[in-house]
C-alpha positions in Angstrom: 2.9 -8.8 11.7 3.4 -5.5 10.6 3.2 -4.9 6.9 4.1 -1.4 5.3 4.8 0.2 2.1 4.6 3.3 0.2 1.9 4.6 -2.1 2.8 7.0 -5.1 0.4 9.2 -6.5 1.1 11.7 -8.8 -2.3 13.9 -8.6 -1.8 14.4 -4.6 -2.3 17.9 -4.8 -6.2 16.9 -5.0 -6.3 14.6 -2.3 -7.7 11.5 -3.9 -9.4 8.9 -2.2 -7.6 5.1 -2.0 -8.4 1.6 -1.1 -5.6 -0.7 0.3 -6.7 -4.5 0.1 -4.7 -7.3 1.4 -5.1 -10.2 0.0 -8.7 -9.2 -1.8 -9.8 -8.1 1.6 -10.8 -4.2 2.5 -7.8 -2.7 4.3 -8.5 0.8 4.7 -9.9 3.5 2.4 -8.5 7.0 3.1 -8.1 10.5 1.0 -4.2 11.1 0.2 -3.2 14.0 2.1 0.2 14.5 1.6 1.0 18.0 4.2 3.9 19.4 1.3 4.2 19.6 -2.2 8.0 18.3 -2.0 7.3 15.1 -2.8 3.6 12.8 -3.6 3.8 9.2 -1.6 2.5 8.4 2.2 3.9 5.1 3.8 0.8 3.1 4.9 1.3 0.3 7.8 -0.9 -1.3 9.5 -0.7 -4.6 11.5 -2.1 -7.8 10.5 -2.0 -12.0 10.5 -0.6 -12.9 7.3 -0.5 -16.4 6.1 2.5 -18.3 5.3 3.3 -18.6 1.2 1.9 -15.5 -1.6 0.1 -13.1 -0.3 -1.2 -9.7 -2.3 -1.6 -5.9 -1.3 -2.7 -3.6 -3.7 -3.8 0.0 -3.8 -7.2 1.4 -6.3 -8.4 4.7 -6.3 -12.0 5.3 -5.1 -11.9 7.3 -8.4 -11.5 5.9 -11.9 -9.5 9.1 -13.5 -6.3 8.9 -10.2 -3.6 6.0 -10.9 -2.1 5.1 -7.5 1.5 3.1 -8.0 3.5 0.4 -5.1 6.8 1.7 -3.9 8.8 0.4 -1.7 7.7 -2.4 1.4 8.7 -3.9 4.2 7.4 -7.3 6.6 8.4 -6.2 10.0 11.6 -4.5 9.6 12.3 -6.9 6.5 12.3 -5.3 3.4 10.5 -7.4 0.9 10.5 -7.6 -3.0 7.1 -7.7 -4.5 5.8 -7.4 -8.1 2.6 -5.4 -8.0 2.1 -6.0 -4.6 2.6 -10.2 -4.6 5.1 -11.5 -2.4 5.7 -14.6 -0.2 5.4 -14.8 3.4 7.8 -17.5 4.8 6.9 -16.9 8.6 3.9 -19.9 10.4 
């Protein structure tokens, strides 16, 4: 199942390092390049086997002085409501 949602920085013009962790498990750790200065969130995907009921993503910076912030997501081409990143899976 695919699972994406957008990640807010506001110091992008650096190109911070990130962690993305589903469900307390290492998803990916990446810098945030964004290619213009028009606006400072990327939409991360990536594809994985979610269990049915609450699962969590969250996003931390590999660096203690960058705040990284949830935007938007989406389970397939459902978009889901989350608050900071928990939300319930109803697919087995």
């Amino acid at each position: 199942m695919r699972l994406s949602f957008d990640i807010k920085c506001e110091d992008h013009i650096t190109q911070p390092a990130y962690r993305v962790l589903v469900n307390g498990e290492l998803i990916a750790e990446r810098d945030f390049v964004i290619p213009s200065d028009l606006f400072s969130h990327y939409a991360f995907s990536c594809n994985l086997d979610l269990p049915a009921g609450e699962n969590k993503f969250t996003v931390e910076s590999v660096n203690t002085d960058v705040s990284f912030t949830l935007g938007q997501a989406w389970l397939g081409d459902t978009k889901i409501n989350h608050k900071g990143g928990v939300f319930y899976n109803e697919d087995t």
